[in-house]
C-alpha positions as a printed Julia matrix, in Angstrom:
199×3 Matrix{Float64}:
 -48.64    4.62  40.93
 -48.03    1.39  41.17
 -48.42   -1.47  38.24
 -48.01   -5.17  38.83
 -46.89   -7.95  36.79
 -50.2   -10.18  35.64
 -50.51  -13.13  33.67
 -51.53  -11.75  30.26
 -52.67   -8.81  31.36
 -52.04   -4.8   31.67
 -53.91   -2.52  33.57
 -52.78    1.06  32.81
 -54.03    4.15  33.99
 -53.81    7.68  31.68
 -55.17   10.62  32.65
 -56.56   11.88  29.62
 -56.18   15.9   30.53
 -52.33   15.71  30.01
 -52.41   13.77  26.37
 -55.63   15.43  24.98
 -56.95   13.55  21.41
 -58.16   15.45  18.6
 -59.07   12.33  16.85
 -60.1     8.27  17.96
 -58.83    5.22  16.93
 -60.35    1.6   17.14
 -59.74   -1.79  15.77
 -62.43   -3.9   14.42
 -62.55   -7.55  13.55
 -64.78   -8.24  10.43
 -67.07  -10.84  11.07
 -68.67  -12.58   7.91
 -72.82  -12.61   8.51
 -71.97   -9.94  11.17
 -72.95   -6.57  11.03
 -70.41   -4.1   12.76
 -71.8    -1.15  14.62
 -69.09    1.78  14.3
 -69.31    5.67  16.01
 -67.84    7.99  13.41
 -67.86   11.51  13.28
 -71.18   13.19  12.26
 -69.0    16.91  11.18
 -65.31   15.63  10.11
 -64.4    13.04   7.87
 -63.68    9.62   8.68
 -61.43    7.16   7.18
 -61.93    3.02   7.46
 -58.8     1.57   6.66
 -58.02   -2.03   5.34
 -55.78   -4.38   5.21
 -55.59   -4.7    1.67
 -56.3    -2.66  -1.89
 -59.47   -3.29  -4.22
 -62.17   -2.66  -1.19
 -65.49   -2.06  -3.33
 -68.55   -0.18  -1.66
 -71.95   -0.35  -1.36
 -74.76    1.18   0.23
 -77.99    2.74  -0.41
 -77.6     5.89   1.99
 -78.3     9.47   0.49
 -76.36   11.18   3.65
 -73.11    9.4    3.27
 -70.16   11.0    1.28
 -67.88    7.94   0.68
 -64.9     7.85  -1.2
 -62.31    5.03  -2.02
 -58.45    5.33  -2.27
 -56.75    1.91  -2.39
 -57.52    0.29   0.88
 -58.71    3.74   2.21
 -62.44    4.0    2.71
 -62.96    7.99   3.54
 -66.61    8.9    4.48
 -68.3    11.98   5.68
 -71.59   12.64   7.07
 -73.53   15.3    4.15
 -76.16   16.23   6.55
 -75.19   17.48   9.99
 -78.95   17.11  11.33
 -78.86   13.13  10.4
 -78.68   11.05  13.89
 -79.7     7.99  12.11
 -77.6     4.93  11.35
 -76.33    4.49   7.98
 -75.88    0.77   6.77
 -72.87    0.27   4.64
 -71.4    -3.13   2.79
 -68.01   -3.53   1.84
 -66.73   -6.36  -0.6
 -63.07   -7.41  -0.24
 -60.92   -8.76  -3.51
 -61.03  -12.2   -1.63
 -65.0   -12.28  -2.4
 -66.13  -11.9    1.59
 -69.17   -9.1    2.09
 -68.92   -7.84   5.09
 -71.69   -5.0    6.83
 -71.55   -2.0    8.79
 -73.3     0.22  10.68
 -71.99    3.58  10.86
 -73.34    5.52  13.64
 -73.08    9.69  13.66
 -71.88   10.87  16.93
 -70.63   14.27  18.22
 -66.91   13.03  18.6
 -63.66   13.87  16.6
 -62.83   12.26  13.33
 -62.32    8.28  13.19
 -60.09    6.1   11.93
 -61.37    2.56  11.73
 -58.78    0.11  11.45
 -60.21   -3.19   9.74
 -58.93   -6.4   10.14
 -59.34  -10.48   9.25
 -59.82  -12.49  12.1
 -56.68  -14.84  10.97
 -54.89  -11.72   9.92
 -55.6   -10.07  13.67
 -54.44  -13.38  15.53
 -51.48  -14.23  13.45
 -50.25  -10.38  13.82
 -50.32  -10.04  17.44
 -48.93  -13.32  18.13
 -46.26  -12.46  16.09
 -45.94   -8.86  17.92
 -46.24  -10.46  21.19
 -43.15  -13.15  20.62
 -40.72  -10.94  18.85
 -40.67   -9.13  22.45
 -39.61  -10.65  25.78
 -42.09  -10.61  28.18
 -41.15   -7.11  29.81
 -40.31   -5.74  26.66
 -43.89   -6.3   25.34
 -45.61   -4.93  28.18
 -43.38   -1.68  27.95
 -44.08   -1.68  24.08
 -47.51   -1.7   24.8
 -47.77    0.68  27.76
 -45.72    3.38  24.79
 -48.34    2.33  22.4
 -52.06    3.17  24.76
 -49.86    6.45  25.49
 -49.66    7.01  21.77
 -52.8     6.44  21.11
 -51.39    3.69  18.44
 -52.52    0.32  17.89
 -49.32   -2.41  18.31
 -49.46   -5.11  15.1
 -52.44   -7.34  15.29
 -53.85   -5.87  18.18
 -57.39   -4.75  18.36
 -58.7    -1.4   20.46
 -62.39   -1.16  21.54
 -63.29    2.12  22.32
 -65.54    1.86  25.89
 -67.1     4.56  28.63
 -68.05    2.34  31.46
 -67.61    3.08  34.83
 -65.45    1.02  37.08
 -65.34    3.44  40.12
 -63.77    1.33  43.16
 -63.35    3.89  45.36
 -65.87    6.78  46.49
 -63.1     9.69  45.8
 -62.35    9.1   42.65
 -64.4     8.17  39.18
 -62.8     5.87  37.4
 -64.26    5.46  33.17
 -62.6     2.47  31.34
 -62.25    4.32  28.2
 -60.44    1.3   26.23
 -59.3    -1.68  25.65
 -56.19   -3.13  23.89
 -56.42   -6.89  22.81
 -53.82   -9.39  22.0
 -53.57  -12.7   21.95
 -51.67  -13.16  25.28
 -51.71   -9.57  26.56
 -54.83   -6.91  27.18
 -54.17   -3.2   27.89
 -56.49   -1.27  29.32
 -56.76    2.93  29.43
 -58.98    4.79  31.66
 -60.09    8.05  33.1
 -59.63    8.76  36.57
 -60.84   12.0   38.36
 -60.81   13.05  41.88
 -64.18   14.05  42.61
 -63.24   14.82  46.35
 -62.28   17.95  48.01
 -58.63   16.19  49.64
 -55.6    15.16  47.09
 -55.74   11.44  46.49
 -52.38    9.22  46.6
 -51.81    6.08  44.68
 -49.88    3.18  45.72
């Protein structure tokens, strides 16, 4: 496998069947007036994490177990049978209301790494030039293998398919964002009957 050097950009490919997850991870931006749409785990418990202590929360849903711990926001689904979406406002010591939507899925438990949008931008910025350029792209090729986030950087979970050639199925399964560098992961099987080499 080959991976070339591109302006502000990383395309890796993982195969997901040799690092399997037992739990997802994803960055989200808080948007003021915004709500957030979020997949969490409808049978283990979730935790929304954020940047700062003194979160308060709000929320008029009778299916939502939520419990706070500093900066810690853990919250489990009480009935298994609820598909619904849950709506869910959080209140940060700086005064900003901010609303979710928390989605039950059949997936593993979340963690939900909140951030500011200054915050996010400052962070990776300052990730990104604390590296050399090489440096940085192997930092963040360790990272997506990891399954970790690198400082300021914000991971979208996705499943859309970017198949480009007919033996293989290719799923983007994520994205990494920076400020000068993107990362992406994805699935790749070989839906043929022949081995497939990659150059």
């Amino acid at each position: 496998m080959k991976i070339g050097r591109l302006p502000g950009l990383l395309v890796l490919i993982l195969i997901f069947t040799l690092t399997p997850r037992v739990y997802g991870l994803s960055t989200v931006t808080f948007t003021e007036g915004q709500s957030i749409f979020i997949d969490l785990s409808l049978r283990n418990l979730n935790l929304i994490k954020f940047p700062s202590s003194g979160v308060r929360v709000y929320t008029s849903s009778k299916v939502l177990d939520i419990k706070v711990d500093e900066g810690n926001v853990f919250v489990k689904f009480l009935e298994e049978v609820s598909s619904s979406p849950q709506e869910v406002f959080f209140i940060i010591p700086s005064g900003g209301v901010f609303s979710m939507i928390l989605v039950p899925k059949e997936v593993p438990a979340q963690t939900i790494v909140v951030r500011m949008p200054k915050e996010e931008v400052s962070e990776a910025l300052g990730w990104e030039t604390s590296h050399s350029y090489i440096a940085g792209l192997k930092e963040l090729i360790k990272a997506m293998y990891e399954g970790k986030s690198p400082r300021g950087f914000s991971v979208k979970e996705v499943e859309e398919e970017k198949s480009l050639w007919k033996e293989v199925k290719t799923i983007l399964k994520q994205i990494y964002r920076g400020t000068t560098l993107q990362g992406e992961v994805y699935e790749i099987t070989n839906v043929s009957k022949e081995p497939v080499r990659f150059v």
